[in-house]
Every structure is written in structure tokens, then in C-alpha cells.
Residue frames relative to the residue before (quaternion, step in Angstrom):
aa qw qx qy qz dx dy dz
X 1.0000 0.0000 0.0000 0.0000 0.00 0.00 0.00
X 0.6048 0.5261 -0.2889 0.5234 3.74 1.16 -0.63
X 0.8071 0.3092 -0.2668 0.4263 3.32 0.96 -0.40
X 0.3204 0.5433 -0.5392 0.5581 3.49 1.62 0.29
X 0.7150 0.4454 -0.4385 0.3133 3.65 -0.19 -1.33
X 0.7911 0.4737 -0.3162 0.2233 3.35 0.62 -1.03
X 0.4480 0.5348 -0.4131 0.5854 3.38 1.81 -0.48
X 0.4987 0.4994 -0.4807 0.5205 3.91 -0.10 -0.82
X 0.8555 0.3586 -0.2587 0.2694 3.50 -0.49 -1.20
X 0.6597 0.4889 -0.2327 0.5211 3.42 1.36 -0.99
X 0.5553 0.4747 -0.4455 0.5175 3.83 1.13 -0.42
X 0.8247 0.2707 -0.2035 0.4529 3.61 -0.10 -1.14
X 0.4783 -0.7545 0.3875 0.2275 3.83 0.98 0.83
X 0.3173 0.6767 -0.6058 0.2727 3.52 1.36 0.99
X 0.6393 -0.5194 0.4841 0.2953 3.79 -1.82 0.82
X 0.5082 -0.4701 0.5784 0.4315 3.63 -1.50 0.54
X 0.6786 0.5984 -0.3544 0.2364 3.45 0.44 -0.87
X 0.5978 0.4300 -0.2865 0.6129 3.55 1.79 -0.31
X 0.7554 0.4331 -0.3390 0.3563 3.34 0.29 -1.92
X 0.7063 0.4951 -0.4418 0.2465 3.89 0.60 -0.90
X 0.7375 0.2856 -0.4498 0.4149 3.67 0.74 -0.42
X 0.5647 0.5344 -0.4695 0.4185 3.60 0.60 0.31
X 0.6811 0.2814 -0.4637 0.4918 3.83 0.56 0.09
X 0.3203 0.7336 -0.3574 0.4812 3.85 1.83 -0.28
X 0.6914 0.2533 -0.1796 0.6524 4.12 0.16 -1.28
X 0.6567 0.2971 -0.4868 0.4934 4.34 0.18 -0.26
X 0.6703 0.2682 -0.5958 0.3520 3.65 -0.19 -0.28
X 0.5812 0.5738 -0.4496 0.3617 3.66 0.27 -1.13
X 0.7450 0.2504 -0.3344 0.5200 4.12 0.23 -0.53
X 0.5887 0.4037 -0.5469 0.4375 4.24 0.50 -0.49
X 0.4671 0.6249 -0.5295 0.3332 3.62 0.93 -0.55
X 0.8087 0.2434 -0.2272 0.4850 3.99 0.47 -1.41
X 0.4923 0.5334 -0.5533 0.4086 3.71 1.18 0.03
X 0.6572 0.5628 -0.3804 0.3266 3.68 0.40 -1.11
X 0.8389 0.3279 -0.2534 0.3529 3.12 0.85 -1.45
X 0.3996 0.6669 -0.4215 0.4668 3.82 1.27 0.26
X 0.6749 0.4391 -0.2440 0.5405 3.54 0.58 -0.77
X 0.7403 0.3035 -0.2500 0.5452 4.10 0.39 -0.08
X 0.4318 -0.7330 0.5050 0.1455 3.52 -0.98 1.82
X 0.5520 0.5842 -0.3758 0.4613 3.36 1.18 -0.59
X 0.5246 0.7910 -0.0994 0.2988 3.14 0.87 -1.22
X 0.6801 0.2863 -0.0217 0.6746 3.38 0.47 -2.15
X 0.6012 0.5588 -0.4382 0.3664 3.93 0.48 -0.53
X 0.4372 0.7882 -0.1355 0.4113 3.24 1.16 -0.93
X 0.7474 0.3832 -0.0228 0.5423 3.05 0.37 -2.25
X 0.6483 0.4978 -0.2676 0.5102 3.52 0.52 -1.32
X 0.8300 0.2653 -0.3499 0.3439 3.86 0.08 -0.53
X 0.7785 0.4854 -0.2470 0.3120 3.36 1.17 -0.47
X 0.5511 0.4927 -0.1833 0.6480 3.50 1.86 -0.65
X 0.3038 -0.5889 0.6691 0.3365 4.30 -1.09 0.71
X 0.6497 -0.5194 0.3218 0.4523 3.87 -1.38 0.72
X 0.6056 0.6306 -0.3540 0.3322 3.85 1.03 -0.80
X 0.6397 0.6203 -0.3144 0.3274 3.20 1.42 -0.87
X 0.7028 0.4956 -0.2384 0.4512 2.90 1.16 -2.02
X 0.5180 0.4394 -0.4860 0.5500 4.02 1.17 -0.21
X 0.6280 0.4668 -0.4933 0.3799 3.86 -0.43 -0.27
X 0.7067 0.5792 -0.2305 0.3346 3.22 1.32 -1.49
X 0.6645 0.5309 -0.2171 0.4790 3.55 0.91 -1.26
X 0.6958 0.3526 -0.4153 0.4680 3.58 1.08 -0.96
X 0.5301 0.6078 -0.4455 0.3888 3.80 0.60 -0.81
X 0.6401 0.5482 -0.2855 0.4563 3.78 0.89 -1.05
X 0.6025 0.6580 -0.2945 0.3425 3.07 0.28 -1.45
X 0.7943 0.5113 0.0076 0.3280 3.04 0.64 -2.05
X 0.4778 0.6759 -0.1952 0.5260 2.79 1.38 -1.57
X 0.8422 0.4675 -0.1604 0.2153 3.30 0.52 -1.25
X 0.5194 0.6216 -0.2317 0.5387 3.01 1.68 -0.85
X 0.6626 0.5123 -0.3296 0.4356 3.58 0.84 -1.16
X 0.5845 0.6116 -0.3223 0.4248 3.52 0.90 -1.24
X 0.7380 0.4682 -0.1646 0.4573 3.74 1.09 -0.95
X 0.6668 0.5593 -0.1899 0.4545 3.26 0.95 -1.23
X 0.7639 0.5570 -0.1700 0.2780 3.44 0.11 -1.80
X 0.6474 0.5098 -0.1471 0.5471 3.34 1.28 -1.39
X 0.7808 0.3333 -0.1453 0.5080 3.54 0.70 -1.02
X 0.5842 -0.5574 0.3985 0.4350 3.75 1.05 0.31
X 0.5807 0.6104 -0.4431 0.3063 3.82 0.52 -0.95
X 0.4822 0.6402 -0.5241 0.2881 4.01 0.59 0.09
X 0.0031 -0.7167 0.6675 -0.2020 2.91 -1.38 1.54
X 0.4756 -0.6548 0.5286 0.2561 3.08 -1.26 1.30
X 0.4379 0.7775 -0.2710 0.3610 3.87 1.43 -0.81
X 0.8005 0.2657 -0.0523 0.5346 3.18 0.19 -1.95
X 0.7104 0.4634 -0.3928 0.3553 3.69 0.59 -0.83
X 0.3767 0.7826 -0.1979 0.4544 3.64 1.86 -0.08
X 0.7073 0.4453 0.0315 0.5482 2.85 1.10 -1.77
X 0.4159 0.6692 -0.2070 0.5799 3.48 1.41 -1.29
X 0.9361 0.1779 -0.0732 0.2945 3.26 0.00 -1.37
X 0.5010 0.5185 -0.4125 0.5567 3.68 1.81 -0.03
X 0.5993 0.2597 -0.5094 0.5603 4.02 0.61 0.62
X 0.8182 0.3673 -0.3738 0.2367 3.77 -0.29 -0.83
X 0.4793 0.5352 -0.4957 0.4879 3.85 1.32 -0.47
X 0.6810 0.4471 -0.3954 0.4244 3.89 -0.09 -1.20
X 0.7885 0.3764 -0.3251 0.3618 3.35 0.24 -1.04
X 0.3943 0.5114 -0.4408 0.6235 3.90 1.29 -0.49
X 0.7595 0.4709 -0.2799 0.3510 4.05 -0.81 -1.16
X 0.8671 0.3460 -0.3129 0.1748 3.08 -0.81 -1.96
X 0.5859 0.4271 -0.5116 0.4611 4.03 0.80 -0.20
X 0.6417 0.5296 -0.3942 0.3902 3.68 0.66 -0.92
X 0.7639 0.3712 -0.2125 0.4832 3.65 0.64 -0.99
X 0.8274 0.1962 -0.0152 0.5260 3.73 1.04 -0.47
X 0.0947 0.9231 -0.3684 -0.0570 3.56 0.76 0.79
X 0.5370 -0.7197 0.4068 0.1678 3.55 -0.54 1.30
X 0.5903 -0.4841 0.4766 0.4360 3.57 -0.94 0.52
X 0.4057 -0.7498 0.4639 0.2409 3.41 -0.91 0.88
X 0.7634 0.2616 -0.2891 0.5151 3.46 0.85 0.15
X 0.6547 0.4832 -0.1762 0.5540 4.04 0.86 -0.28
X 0.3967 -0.7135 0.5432 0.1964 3.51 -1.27 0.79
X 0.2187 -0.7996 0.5314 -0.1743 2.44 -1.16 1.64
X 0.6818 -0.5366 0.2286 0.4415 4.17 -0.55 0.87
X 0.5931 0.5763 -0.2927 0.4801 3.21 1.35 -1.03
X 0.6288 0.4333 -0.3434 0.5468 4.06 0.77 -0.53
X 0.6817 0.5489 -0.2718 0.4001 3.53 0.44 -0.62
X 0.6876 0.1904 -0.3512 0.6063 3.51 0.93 -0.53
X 0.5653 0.5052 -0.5867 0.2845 3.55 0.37 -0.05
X 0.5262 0.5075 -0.4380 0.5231 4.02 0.80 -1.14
X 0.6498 0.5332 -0.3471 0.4158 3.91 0.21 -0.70
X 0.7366 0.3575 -0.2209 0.5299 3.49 0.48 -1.11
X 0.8111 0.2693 -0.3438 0.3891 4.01 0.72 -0.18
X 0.4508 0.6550 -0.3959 0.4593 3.14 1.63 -1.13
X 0.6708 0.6107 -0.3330 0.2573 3.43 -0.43 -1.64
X 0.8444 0.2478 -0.1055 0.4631 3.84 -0.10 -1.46
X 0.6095 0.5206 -0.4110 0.4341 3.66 1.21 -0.23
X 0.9179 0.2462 -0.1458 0.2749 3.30 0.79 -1.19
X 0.4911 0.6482 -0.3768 0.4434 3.31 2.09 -0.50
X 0.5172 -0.7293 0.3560 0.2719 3.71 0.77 -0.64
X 0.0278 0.9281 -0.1729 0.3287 2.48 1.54 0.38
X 0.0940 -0.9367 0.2750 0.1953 3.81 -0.11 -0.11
X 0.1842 0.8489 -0.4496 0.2079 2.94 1.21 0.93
X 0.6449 0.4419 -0.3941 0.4833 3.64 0.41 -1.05
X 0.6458 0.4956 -0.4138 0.4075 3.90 0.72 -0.50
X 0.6013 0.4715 -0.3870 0.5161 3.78 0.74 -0.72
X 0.8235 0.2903 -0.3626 0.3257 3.46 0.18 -0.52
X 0.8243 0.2495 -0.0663 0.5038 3.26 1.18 -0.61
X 0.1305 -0.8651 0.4839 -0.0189 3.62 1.25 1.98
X 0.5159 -0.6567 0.5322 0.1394 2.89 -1.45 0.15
X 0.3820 -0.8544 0.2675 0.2290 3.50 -0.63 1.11
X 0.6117 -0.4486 0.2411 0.6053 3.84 1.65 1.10
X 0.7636 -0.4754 0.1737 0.4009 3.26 -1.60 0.71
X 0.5916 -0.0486 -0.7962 -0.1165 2.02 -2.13 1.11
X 0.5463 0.6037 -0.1823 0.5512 3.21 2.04 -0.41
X 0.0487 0.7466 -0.6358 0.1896 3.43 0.87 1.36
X 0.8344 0.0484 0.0382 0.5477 3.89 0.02 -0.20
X 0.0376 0.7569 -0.6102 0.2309 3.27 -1.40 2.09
X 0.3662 0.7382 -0.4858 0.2914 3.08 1.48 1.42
X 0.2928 0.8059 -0.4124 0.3078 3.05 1.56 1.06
X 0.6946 0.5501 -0.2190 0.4086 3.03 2.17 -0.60
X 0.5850 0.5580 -0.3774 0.4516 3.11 1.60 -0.06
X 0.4248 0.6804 -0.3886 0.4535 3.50 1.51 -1.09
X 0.8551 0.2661 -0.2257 0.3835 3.81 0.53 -1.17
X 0.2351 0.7334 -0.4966 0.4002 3.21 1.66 0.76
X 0.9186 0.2573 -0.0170 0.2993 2.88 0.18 -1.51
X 0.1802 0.7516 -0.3022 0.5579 3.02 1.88 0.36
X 0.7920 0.3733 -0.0380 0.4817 3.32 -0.54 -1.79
X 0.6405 0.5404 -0.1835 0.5139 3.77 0.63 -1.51
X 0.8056 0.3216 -0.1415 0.4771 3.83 0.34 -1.18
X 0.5559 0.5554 -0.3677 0.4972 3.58 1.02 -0.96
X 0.7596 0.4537 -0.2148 0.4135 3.95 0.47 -1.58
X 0.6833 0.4841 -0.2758 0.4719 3.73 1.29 -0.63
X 0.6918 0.4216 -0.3172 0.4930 3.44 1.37 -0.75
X 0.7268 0.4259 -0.2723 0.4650 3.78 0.89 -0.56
X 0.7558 0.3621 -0.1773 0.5160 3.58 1.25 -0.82
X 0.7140 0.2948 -0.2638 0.5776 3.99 0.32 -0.67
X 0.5609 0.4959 -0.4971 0.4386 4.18 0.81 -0.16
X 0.3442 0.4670 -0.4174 -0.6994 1.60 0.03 -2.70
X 0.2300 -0.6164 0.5583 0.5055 3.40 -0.85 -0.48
X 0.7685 -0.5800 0.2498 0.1033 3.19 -2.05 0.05
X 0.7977 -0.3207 0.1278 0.4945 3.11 1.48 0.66
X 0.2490 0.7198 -0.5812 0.2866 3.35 1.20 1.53
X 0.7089 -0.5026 0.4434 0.2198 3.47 0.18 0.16
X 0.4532 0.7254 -0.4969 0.1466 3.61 0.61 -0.95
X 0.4252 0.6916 -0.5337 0.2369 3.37 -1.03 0.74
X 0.8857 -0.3316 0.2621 0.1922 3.57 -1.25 0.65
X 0.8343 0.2483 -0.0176 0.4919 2.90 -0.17 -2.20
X 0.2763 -0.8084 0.4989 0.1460 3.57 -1.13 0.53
X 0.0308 0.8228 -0.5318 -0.1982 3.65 -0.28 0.46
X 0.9019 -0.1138 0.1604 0.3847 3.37 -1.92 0.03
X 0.7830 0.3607 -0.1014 0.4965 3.45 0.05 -1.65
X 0.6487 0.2290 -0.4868 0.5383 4.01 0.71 -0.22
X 0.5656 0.5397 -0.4986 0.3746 3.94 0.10 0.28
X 0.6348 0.5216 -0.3301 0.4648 3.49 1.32 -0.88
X 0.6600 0.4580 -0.2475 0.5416 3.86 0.62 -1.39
X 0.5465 0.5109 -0.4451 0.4921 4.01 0.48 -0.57
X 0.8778 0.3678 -0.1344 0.2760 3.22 0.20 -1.67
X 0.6640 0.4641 -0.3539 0.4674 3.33 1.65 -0.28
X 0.4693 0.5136 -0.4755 0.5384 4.00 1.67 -0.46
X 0.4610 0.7386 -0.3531 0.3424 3.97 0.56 -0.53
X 0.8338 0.4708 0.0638 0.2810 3.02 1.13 -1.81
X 0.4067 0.5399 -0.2114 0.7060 2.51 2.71 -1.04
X 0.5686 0.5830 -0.4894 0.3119 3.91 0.22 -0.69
X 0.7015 0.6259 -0.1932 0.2808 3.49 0.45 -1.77
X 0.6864 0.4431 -0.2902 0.4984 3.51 1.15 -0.44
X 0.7027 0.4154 -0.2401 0.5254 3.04 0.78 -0.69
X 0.6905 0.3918 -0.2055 0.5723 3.99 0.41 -0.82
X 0.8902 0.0995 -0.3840 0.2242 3.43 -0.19 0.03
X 0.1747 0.7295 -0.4060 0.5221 3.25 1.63 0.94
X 0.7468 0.3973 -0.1842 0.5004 3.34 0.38 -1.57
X 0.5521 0.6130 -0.2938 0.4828 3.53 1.03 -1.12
X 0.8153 0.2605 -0.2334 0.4614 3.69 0.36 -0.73
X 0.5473 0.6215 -0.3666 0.4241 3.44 0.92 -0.67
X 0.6166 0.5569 -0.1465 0.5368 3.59 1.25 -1.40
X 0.6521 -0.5652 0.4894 0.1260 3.56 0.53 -0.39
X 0.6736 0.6372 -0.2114 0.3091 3.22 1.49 -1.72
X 0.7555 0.0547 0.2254 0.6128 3.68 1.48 -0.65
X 0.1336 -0.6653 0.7278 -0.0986 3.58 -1.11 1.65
X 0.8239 -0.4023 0.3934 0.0677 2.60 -2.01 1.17
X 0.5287 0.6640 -0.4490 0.2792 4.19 0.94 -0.12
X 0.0818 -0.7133 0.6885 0.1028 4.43 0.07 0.88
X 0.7925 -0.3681 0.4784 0.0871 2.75 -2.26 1.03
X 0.2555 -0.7723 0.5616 0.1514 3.63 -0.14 1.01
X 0.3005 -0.7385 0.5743 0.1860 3.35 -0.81 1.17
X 0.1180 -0.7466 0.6540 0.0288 4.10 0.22 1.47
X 0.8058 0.0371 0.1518 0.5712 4.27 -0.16 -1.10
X 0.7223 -0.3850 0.4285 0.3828 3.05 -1.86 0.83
X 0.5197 0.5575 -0.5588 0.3271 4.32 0.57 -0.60
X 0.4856 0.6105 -0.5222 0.3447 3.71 0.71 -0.73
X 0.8286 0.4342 -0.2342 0.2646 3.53 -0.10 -1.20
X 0.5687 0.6260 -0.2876 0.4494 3.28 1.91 -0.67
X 0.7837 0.4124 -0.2632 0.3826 2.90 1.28 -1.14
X 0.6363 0.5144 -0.3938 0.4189 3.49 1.55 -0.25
X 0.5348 0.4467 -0.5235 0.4903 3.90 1.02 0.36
X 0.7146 0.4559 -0.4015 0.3469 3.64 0.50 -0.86
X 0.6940 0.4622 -0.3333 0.4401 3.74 1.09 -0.37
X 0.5564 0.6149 -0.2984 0.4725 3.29 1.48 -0.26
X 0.6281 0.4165 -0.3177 0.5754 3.62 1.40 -0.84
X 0.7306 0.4331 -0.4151 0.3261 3.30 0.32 -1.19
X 0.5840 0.4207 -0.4490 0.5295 4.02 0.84 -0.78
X 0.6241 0.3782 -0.5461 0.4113 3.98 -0.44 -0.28
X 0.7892 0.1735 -0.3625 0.4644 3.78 0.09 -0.82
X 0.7294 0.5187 -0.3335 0.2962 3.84 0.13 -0.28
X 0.8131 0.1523 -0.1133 0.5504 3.49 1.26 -0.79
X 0.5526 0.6215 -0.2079 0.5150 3.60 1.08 -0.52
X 0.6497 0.3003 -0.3646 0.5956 4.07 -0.03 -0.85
X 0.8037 0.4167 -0.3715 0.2058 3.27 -0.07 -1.69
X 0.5347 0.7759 -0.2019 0.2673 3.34 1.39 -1.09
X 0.5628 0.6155 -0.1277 0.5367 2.61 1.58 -1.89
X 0.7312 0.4013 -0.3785 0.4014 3.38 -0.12 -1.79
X 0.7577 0.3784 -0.3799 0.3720 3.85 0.32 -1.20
X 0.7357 0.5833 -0.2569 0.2291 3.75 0.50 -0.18
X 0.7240 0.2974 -0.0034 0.6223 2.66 1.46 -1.51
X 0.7367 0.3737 -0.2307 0.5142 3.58 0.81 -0.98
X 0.7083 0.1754 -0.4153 0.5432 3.64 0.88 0.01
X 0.7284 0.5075 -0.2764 0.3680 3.81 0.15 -1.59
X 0.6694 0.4568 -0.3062 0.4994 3.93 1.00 -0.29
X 0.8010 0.3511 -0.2292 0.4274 3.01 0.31 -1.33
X 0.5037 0.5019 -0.4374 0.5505 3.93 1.14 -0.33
X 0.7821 0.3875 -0.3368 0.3533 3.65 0.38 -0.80
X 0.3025 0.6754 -0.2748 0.6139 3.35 1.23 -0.20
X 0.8115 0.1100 -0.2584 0.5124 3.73 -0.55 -0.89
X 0.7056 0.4039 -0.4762 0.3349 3.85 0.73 -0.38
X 0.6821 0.4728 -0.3507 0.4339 3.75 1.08 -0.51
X 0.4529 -0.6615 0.5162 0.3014 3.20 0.89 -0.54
X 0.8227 0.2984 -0.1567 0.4577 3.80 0.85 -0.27
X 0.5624 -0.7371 0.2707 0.2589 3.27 -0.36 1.94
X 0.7010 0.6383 -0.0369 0.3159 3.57 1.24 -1.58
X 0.6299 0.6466 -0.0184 0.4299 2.48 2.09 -1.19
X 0.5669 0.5583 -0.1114 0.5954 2.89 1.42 -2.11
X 0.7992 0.2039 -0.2135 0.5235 4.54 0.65 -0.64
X 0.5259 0.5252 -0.5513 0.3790 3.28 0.58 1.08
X 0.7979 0.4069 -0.1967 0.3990 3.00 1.55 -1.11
X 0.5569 0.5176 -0.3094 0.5712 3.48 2.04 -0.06
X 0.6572 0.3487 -0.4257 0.5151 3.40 1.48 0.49
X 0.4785 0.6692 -0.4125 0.3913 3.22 1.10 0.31
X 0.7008 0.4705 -0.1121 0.5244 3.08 0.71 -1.29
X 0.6746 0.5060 -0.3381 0.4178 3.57 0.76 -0.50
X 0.5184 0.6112 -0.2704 0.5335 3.23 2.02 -0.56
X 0.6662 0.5152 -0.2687 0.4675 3.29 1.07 -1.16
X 0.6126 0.4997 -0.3435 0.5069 3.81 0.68 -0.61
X 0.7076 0.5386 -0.3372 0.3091 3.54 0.52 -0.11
X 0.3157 0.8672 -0.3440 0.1729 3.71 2.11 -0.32
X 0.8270 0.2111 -0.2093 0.4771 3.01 0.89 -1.22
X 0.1299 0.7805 -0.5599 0.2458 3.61 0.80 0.58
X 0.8701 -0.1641 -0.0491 0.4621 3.95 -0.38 1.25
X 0.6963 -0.2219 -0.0991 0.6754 3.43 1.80 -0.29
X 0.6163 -0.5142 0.5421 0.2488 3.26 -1.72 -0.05
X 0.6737 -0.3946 -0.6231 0.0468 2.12 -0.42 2.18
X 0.3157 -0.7736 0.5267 0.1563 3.35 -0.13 1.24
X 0.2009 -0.7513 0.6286 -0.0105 3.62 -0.75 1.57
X 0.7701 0.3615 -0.3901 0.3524 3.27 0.23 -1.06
X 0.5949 0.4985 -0.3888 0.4963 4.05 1.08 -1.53
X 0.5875 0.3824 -0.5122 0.4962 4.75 1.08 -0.15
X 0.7649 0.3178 -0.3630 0.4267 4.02 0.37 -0.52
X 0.6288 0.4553 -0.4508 0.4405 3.85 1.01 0.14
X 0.4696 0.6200 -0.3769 0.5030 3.93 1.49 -0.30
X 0.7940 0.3985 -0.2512 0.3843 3.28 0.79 -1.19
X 0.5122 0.5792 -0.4535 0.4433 3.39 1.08 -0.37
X 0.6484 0.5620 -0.3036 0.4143 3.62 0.84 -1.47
X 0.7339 0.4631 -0.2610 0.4229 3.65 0.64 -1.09
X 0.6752 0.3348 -0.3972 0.5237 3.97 1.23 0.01
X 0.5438 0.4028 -0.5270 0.5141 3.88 0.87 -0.08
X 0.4420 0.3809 -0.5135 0.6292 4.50 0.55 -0.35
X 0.7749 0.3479 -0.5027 0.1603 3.59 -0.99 -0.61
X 0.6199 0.5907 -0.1679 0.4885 2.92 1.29 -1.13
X 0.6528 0.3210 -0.3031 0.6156 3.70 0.94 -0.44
X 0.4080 0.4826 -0.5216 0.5732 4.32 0.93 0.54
X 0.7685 0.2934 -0.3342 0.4600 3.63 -0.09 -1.42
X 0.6648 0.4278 -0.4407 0.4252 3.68 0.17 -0.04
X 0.8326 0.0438 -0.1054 0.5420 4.02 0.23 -1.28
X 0.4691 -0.4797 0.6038 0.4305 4.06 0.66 -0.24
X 0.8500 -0.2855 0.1618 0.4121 3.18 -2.03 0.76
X 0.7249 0.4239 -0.4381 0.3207 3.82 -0.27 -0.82
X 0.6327 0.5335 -0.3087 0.4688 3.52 0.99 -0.80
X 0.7236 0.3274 -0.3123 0.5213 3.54 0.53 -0.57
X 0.6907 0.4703 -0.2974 0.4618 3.66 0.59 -0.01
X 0.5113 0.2689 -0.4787 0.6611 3.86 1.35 -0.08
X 0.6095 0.4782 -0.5091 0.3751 4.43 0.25 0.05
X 0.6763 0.6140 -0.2469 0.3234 3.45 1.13 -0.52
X 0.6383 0.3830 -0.1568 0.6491 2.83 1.47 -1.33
X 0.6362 0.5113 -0.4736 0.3311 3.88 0.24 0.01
X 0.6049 0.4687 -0.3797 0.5198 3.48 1.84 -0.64
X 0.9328 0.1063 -0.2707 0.2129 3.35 0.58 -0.16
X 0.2880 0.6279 -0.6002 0.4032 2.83 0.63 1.86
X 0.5580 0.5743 -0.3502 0.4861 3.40 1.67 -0.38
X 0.6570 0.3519 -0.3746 0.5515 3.92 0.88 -0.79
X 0.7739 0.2714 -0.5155 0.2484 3.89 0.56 -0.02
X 0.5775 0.6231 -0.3817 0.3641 3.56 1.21 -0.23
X 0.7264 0.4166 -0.0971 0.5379 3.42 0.49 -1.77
X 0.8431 0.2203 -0.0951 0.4813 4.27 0.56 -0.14
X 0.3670 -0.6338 0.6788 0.0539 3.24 -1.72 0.51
């Protein structure tokens, strides 16, 4: 990754004097994305750190991390690092200070999905205020907050909870590619009907001009499974279903209303109030639930990311 940054930096003739604390604040957060995403990993954490620590730890990081970016490049701000810090302290703390029922949803899960869910996926612009960008080509690097809370939420919900067996992890095998790809399949009739009927999106695929097409549809295909997809997953389905689920008692129930809401988080998505992109989310978030109750997070997250590489390749 240090040596991507530096090619990046030498192609688009940006200064060591920018690129070094900006690939500086990304290693320091892929550091807690990477290690959230490996069971071996969080096991690790969990056996060697008490739960207070690994909170002290994540917020010190977090922070740590912003400064590492900010300071060097002028962008320090009592404001954002404020802001910075009213998602990553709760999310470090509230199991440690307030532990939830270990199988059932509980206030303390709710404001966390709120505090991470919210600014990643509504569109919103928070991760951009705190974490600007330094003019072309690198007009926008709220990619580093996004992996704030990522890393930060992923390590508090699997390591200082835990939850009960979603699965969350990396590596994909055979059988989540099959259950992804066949809940995928159930989507399409329903969603892109509704999609056109709505207005929300026409029929116009990606001209295939040069072999770059194909690079760019694996790299956008990896980068949404590990950037928007797992995490998505883990907070929806692996925490906001399956908690709802053990408090209602009723599987069907627990992914209507965690696909509801996931619909509902989408309002302000390009404007205020976007209905159709909240009733086309919500469709997406019960065909994912349904591909959780079958394979657990990976499955709903290769179903996630297949829908939306299809609305960015194959539509307008």
C-alpha cells in the first residue's frame, strides 16, 4: 500500500510533503480495517488486551490518525476532530461502559448503527468536512473517515460485544458466491422494474471502448465488496437483523424491518428526499437479508455488491 501511494503520487506529480501524511493516516486505519476482517485476528485482540484497553486503543488510533493527516497538511480543526470524535469514543465505549444483552437488541446497538450507518450511507457530508481533500486529483479523502468507522465499528461490534455468529470475514468461499449470486437473481425482477417504472434509472451499459473496461470493472467490484458491502452487511444484517430477530423472536420480521430501515437511511442520498433510491434500498436490504439467513455476511455482501455493480455498469 506504501508503494501504491508512492506511484499514485509520482504519476499525478503530488509532493512527499502531502502524499506522505495521507498514505501515513491510510495505513494507520487499513491497519484496524485489516485486522477487523480476520477471525484469527480479533481472537488475538480479544485474548491478549482487557475490553477497556482495546477501547482506549481504537480511540487513541482513530485519533492519532486524523492528526497524522491533518496537522502536516494544515487541515487541523478543533471542529472536525470534535466531530471525529462524537462517532469514534461511543463506538470504542458504549459495550464496555453499557453491555447489551448478548443475543437481543439493545439501545446501545441502535445508536451505534446510527453513529456509523448514517454519514457513510445517507450521503451526507460529513466524512468530507472532516477529512477535505487536497485539490485535483485528490479533490475528496473522506474515504479516510469511511475507514474510520469501519475498522472502529466492525472491532467494537465483533470484539468488545461480540455478536453471535455472523461470520464477518474477508476470504470468500464457493458456497457464499453461490447463495449471493442466486439472492442476486431473485432481486432483478423485482428492482429493476420498479427502478424504471420510478424513473430512478434507464437502461444505458458502459461501452466496452479498451481492455481498461475490465480492469476497472474488477477493481470497482473489489473495492465495493470490501469498502461498502461487508461493512454494510455486518451493520445491518449481522448486527441490526440478527439482534432484531433474537428480540422479536420472528426471522421474517426482524428483515423486513432491518430492510426497512436500511431503506430509510438512504433519504438523503443525492437529495432530500429521495423515495424511490429509500424504496429501491429497501428492496435490496430484504433480498441481503435473506441471502444472511441462508450464508451469513459474505453471502449478503457478494449480493450487494453484484447489485451494485449492475446499477453502475449496465444503467444510468
Amino acid at each position: 500500500m506504501t508503494a501504491a501511494g508512492a506511484v499514485y503520487a509520482s504519476l499525478e506529480n503530488i509532493g512527499s510533503g502531502q502524499a506522505v501524511p495521507i498514505v501515513a493516516a491510510f495505513l494507520m486505519l487499513a491497519a484496524l480495517y485489516w485486522t477487523s476482517g480476520f477471525p484469527s485476528a480479533r481472537h488475538a485482540l480479544a485474548q491478549r488486551f482487557t475490553r477497556p484497553q482495546i477501547a482506549s486503543g481504537l480511540t487513541l488510533w482513530a485519533l492519532a490518525a486524523y492528526l497524522v493527516y491533518a496537522v502536516p497538511l494544515g487541515f487541523f480543526s478543533w471542529i472536525s476532530i470534535a466531530k471525529l470524535s462524537a462517532i469514534v469514543v461511543p463506538a470504542a465505549w458504549i459495550f464496555v461502559v453499557s453491555p447489551p444483552d448478548p443475543k437481543k437488541l439493545g439501545w446501545q446497538d441502535l445508536l451505534l448503527i446510527v453513529l456509523l450507518a448514517a454519514p457513510a450511507v445517507s450521503g451526507v457530508t460529513l466524512y468530507r468536512e472532516i477529512f477535505p481533500g487536497i485539490g485535483e486529483p485528490v479533490d475528496r479523502l473522506d474515504i479516510l473517515g469511511k475507514l474510520t468507522a469501519i475498522g472502529v465499528g466492525a472491532i467494537a461490534f465483533l470484539v468488545l460485544r461480540p455478536l453471535p455468529g455472523p461470520d464477518y470475514r474477508f476470504a470468500l468461499r464457493r458456497r457464499d458466491l453461490a447463495v449471493g449470486f442466486k439472492w442476486f437473481l431473485y432481486y432483478l425482477p423485482f428492482a429493476v422494474p420498479l427502478a424504471l417504472l420510478t424513473g430512478m434509472a434507464r437502461f444505458d451499459p458502459k461501452p466496452v471502448e479498451d481492455p481498461s473496461y475490465l480492469l476497472e470493472l474488477v477493481g470497482r467490484t473489489l473495492g465495493i465488496y470490501l469498502a461498502v458491502s461487508l461493512p454494510e452487511e455486518l451493520c445491518f444484517r449481522g448486527s441490526l437483523q440478527q439482534l432484531l430477530e433474537g428480540r422479536l423472536g420472528k426471522p421474517r420480521l426482524a428483515q423486513a424491518v432491518a430492510a426497512a430501515l436500511f431503506g430509510l437511511v438512504h433519504v438523503t442520498f443525492r437529495f432530500f428526499p429521495n423515495w424511490p433510491h429509500v424504496l429501491l434500498s429497501g428492496v435490496l436490504g430484504w433480498f441481503c437479508g435473506a441471502a444472511y439467513r441462508e450464508g451469513r455476511i459474505p453471502a449478503a455482501a457478494v449480493c450487494h455488491t453484484l447489485v451494485v455493480i449492475t446499477w453502475a455498469f449496465a444503467f444510468r
